[in-house]
Short mmCIF file of the C-alpha atoms (twelve columns), coordinates in Angstrom:
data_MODEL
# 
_entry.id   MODEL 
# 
loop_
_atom_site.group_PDB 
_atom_site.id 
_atom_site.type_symbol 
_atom_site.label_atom_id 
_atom_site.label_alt_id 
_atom_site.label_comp_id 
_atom_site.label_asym_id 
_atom_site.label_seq_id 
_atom_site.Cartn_x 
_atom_site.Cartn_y 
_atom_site.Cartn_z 
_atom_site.pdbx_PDB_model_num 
ATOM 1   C CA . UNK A 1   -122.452 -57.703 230.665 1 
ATOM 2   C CA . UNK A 2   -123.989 -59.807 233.111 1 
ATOM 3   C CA . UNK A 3   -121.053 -61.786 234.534 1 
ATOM 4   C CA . UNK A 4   -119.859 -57.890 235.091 1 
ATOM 5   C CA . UNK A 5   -123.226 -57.225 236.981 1 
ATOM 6   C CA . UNK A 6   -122.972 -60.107 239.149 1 
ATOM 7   C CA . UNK A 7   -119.462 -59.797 239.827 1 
ATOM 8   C CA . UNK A 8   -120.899 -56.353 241.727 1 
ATOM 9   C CA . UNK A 9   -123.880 -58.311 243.118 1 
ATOM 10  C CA . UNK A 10  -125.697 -55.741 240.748 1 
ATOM 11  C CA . UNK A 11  -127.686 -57.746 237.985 1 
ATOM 12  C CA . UNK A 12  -131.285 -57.632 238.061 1 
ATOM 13  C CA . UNK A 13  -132.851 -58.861 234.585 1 
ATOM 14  C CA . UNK A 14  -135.726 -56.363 235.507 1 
ATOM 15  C CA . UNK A 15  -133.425 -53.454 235.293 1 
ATOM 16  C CA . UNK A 16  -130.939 -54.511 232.598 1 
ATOM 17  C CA . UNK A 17  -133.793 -55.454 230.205 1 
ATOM 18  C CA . UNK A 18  -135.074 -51.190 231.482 1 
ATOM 19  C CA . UNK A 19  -131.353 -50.037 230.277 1 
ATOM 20  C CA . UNK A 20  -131.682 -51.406 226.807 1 
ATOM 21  C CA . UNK A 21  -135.051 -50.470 226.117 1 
ATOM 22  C CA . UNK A 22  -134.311 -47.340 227.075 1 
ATOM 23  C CA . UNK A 23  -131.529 -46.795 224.515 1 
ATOM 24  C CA . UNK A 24  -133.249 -48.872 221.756 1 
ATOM 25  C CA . UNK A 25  -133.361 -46.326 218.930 1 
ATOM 26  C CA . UNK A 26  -134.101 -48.248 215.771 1 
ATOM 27  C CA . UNK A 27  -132.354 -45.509 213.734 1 
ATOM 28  C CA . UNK A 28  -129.269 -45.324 215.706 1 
ATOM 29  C CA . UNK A 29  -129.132 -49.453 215.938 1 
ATOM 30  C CA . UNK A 30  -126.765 -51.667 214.075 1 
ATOM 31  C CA . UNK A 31  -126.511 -55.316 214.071 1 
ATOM 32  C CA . UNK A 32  -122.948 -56.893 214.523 1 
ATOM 33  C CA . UNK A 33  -122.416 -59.059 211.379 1 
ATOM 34  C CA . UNK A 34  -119.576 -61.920 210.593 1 
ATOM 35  C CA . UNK A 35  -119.546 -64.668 208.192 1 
ATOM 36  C CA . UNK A 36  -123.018 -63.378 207.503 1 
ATOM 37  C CA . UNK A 37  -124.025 -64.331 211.250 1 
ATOM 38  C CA . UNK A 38  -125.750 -61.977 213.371 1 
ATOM 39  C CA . UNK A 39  -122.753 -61.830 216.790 1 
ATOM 40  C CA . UNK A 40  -123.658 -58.753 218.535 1 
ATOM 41  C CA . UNK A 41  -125.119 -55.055 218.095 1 
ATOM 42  C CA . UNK A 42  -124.175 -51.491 218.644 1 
ATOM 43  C CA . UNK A 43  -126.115 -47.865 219.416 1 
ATOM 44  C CA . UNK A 44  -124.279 -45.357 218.283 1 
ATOM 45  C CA . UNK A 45  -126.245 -41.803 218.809 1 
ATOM 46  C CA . UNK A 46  -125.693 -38.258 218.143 1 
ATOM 47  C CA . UNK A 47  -125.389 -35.567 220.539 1 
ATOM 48  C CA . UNK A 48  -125.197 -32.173 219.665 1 
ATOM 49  C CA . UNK A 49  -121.349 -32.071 220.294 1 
ATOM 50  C CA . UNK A 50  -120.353 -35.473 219.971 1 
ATOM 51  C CA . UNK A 51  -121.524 -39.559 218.956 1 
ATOM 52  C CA . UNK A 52  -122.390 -41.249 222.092 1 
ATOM 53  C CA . UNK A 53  -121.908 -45.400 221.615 1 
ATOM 54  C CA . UNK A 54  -124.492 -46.050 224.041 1 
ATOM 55  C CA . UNK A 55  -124.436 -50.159 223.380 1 
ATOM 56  C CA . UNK A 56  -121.602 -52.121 222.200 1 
ATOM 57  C CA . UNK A 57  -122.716 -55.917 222.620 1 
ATOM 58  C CA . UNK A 58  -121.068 -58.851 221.118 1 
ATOM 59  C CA . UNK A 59  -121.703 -62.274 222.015 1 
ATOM 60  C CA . UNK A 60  -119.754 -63.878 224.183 1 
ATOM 61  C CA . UNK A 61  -118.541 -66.590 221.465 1 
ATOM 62  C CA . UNK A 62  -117.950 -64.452 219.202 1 
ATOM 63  C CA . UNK A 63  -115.535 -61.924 221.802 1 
ATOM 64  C CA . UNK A 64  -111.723 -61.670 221.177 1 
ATOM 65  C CA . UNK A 65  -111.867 -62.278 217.605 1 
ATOM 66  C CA . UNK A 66  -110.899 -58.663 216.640 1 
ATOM 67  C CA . UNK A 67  -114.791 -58.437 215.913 1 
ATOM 68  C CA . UNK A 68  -115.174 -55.916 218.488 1 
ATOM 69  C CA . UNK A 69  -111.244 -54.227 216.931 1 
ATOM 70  C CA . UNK A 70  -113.070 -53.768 213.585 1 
ATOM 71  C CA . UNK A 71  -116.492 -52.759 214.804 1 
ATOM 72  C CA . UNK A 72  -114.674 -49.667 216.445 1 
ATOM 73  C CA . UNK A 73  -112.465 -49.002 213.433 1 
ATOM 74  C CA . UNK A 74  -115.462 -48.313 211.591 1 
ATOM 75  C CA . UNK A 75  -117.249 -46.067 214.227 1 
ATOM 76  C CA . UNK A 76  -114.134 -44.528 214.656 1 
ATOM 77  C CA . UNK A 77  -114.278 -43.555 210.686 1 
ATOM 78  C CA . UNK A 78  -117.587 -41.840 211.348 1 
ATOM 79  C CA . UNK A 79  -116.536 -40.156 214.537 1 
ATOM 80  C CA . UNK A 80  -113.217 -38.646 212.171 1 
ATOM 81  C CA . UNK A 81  -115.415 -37.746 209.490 1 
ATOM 82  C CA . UNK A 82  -117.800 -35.556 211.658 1 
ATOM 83  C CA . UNK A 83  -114.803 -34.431 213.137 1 
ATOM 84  C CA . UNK A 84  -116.345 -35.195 217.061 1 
ATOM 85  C CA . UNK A 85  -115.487 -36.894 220.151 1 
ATOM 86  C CA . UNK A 86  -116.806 -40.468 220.676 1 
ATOM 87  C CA . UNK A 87  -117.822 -41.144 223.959 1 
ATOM 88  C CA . UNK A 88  -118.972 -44.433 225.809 1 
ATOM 89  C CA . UNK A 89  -119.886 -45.695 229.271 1 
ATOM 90  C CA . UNK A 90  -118.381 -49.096 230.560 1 
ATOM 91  C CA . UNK A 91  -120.048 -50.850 234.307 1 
ATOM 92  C CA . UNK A 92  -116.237 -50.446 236.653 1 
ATOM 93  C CA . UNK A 93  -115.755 -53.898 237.135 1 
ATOM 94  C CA . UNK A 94  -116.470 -54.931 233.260 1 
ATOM 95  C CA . UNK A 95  -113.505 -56.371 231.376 1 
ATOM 96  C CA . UNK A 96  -114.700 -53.608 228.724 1 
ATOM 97  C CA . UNK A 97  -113.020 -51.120 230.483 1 
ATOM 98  C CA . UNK A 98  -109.478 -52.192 229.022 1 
ATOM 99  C CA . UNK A 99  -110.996 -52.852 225.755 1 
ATOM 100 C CA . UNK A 100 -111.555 -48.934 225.858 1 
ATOM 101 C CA . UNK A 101 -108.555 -47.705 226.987 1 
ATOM 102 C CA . UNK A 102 -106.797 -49.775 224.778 1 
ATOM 103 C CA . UNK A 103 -108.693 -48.550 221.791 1 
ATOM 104 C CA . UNK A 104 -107.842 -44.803 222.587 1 
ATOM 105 C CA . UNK A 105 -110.095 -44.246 224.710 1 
ATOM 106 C CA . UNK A 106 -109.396 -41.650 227.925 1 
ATOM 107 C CA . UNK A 107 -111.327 -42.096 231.542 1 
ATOM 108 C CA . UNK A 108 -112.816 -38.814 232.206 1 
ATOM 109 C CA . UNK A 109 -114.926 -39.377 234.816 1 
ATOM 110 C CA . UNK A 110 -116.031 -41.986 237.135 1 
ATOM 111 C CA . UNK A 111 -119.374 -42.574 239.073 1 
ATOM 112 C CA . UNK A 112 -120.273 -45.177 241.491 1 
ATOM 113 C CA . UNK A 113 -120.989 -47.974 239.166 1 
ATOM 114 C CA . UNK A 114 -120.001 -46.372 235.937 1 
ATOM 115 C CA . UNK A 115 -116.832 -45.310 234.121 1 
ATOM 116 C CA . UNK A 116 -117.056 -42.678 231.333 1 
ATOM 117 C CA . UNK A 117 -114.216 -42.560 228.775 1 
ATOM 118 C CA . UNK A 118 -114.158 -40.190 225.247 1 
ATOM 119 C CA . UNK A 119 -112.266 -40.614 221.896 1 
ATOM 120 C CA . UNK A 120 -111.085 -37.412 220.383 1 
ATOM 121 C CA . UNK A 121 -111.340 -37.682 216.501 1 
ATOM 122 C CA . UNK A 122 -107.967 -38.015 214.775 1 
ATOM 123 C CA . UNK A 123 -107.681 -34.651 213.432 1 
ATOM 124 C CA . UNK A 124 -107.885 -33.610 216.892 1 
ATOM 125 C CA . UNK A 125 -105.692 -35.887 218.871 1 
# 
Protein backbone atom coordinates (compact mmCIF):
# COMPACT_ATOMS: atom_id res chain seq x y z
CA UNK A 1 0.00 0.00 0.00
CA UNK A 2 2.59 2.43 0.43
CA UNK A 3 4.54 2.22 -2.84
CA UNK A 4 0.70 2.96 -4.14
CA UNK A 5 0.62 6.09 -1.79
CA UNK A 6 3.79 7.44 -2.90
CA UNK A 7 3.32 6.74 -6.39
CA UNK A 8 0.35 9.64 -5.80
CA UNK A 9 2.73 11.70 -3.62
CA UNK A 10 -0.04 10.73 -1.00
CA UNK A 11 1.64 8.64 1.91
CA UNK A 12 1.81 10.13 5.18
CA UNK A 13 2.58 7.37 7.99
CA UNK A 14 0.49 9.77 10.28
CA UNK A 15 -2.58 9.21 8.27
CA UNK A 16 -2.17 5.62 7.05
CA UNK A 17 -1.41 4.39 10.61
CA UNK A 18 -5.30 6.81 11.31
CA UNK A 19 -6.92 4.49 8.38
CA UNK A 20 -6.11 1.23 10.04
CA UNK A 21 -6.88 2.09 13.42
CA UNK A 22 -9.86 3.23 12.38
CA UNK A 23 -11.03 -0.07 10.84
CA UNK A 24 -9.30 -2.27 13.50
CA UNK A 25 -12.26 -4.32 14.74
CA UNK A 26 -10.83 -7.23 16.66
CA UNK A 27 -13.99 -9.26 15.88
CA UNK A 28 -14.09 -8.64 12.26
CA UNK A 29 -10.00 -9.23 12.02
CA UNK A 30 -8.30 -12.23 10.57
CA UNK A 31 -4.73 -12.99 10.31
CA UNK A 32 -3.38 -14.25 6.85
CA UNK A 33 -1.81 -17.69 7.60
CA UNK A 34 0.66 -20.02 5.28
CA UNK A 35 2.97 -22.69 6.19
CA UNK A 36 1.86 -21.73 9.66
CA UNK A 37 3.48 -18.13 9.09
CA UNK A 38 1.65 -15.12 9.85
CA UNK A 39 1.83 -13.16 5.74
CA UNK A 40 -0.85 -10.68 5.90
CA UNK A 41 -4.44 -9.85 7.44
CA UNK A 42 -7.93 -9.08 6.38
CA UNK A 43 -11.22 -6.97 7.88
CA UNK A 44 -14.02 -8.26 6.66
CA UNK A 45 -17.28 -6.38 8.28
CA UNK A 46 -20.91 -6.56 8.06
CA UNK A 47 -23.19 -4.03 6.85
CA UNK A 48 -26.69 -4.28 7.04
CA UNK A 49 -26.99 -5.19 3.26
CA UNK A 50 -23.77 -6.48 2.45
CA UNK A 51 -19.82 -7.68 3.90
CA UNK A 52 -17.58 -4.81 3.44
CA UNK A 53 -13.62 -6.18 3.16
CA UNK A 54 -12.38 -3.10 4.57
CA UNK A 55 -8.45 -4.46 4.76
CA UNK A 56 -6.93 -6.98 2.61
CA UNK A 57 -3.04 -6.85 3.44
CA UNK A 58 -0.53 -9.37 2.50
CA UNK A 59 3.03 -8.93 2.71
CA UNK A 60 4.81 -8.02 0.05
CA UNK A 61 6.94 -11.43 -0.01
CA UNK A 62 4.43 -13.32 0.36
CA UNK A 63 2.18 -11.46 -2.87
CA UNK A 64 1.53 -13.46 -6.12
CA UNK A 65 1.56 -16.74 -4.58
CA UNK A 66 -2.23 -17.34 -5.06
CA UNK A 67 -2.27 -16.44 -1.20
CA UNK A 68 -4.30 -13.51 -1.85
CA UNK A 69 -6.52 -16.14 -4.83
CA UNK A 70 -7.37 -18.37 -1.83
CA UNK A 71 -7.90 -15.76 0.84
CA UNK A 72 -10.82 -14.43 -1.46
CA UNK A 73 -12.13 -17.89 -2.29
CA UNK A 74 -12.88 -18.26 1.20
CA UNK A 75 -14.52 -14.78 1.81
CA UNK A 76 -16.20 -15.33 -1.21
CA UNK A 77 -17.80 -18.69 0.50
CA UNK A 78 -19.12 -16.49 3.28
CA UNK A 79 -20.34 -13.72 1.07
CA UNK A 80 -22.47 -16.87 -1.03
CA UNK A 81 -23.62 -18.28 2.05
CA UNK A 82 -25.24 -15.00 3.40
CA UNK A 83 -26.33 -14.63 0.07
CA UNK A 84 -24.82 -10.62 -0.08
CA UNK A 85 -22.72 -8.46 -2.10
CA UNK A 86 -19.01 -8.12 -1.12
CA UNK A 87 -17.74 -4.88 -1.49
CA UNK A 88 -14.11 -3.35 -1.19
CA UNK A 89 -12.24 -0.10 -1.73
CA UNK A 90 -8.80 -0.13 -3.64
CA UNK A 91 -6.33 3.59 -3.61
CA UNK A 92 -6.64 4.30 -8.03
CA UNK A 93 -3.21 3.93 -8.69
CA UNK A 94 -2.76 0.52 -6.50
CA UNK A 95 -1.88 -2.59 -8.49
CA UNK A 96 -4.94 -4.03 -6.32
CA UNK A 97 -7.23 -2.64 -8.55
CA UNK A 98 -6.69 -5.53 -11.23
CA UNK A 99 -6.45 -8.02 -8.54
CA UNK A 100 -10.25 -7.00 -8.05
CA UNK A 101 -11.50 -6.92 -11.24
CA UNK A 102 -9.96 -9.98 -11.99
CA UNK A 103 -11.51 -11.72 -9.06
CA UNK A 104 -15.13 -10.66 -10.13
CA UNK A 105 -15.16 -7.76 -8.90
CA UNK A 106 -17.24 -4.66 -10.80
CA UNK A 107 -16.07 -0.72 -10.46
CA UNK A 108 -19.07 1.05 -9.34
CA UNK A 109 -17.93 4.12 -8.44
CA UNK A 110 -14.90 6.18 -8.36
CA UNK A 111 -13.75 9.12 -6.06
CA UNK A 112 -10.73 11.19 -6.21
CA UNK A 113 -8.30 8.86 -4.65
CA UNK A 114 -10.48 5.85 -4.27
CA UNK A 115 -12.06 3.17 -6.45
CA UNK A 116 -15.09 1.21 -5.12
CA UNK A 117 -15.84 -2.18 -6.72
CA UNK A 118 -18.75 -4.97 -5.36
CA UNK A 119 -19.02 -8.81 -5.77
CA UNK A 120 -22.51 -10.06 -6.23
CA UNK A 121 -22.85 -13.52 -4.47
CA UNK A 122 -23.07 -16.45 -6.88
CA UNK A 123 -26.62 -17.17 -6.59
CA UNK A 124 -27.06 -13.77 -7.77
CA UNK A 125 -24.67 -13.25 -10.58
Amino acid sequence: MRESLERIGRFDPARARARLLDGFSPAHTRWILRDGARVGFLVLKPQDDALLLEHLYIRPGSQGSGTGAAVLRAVFAEADARRQPLRVGALRESDSNRFYARHGFRLVRQEEFDNHYVRQPADAA
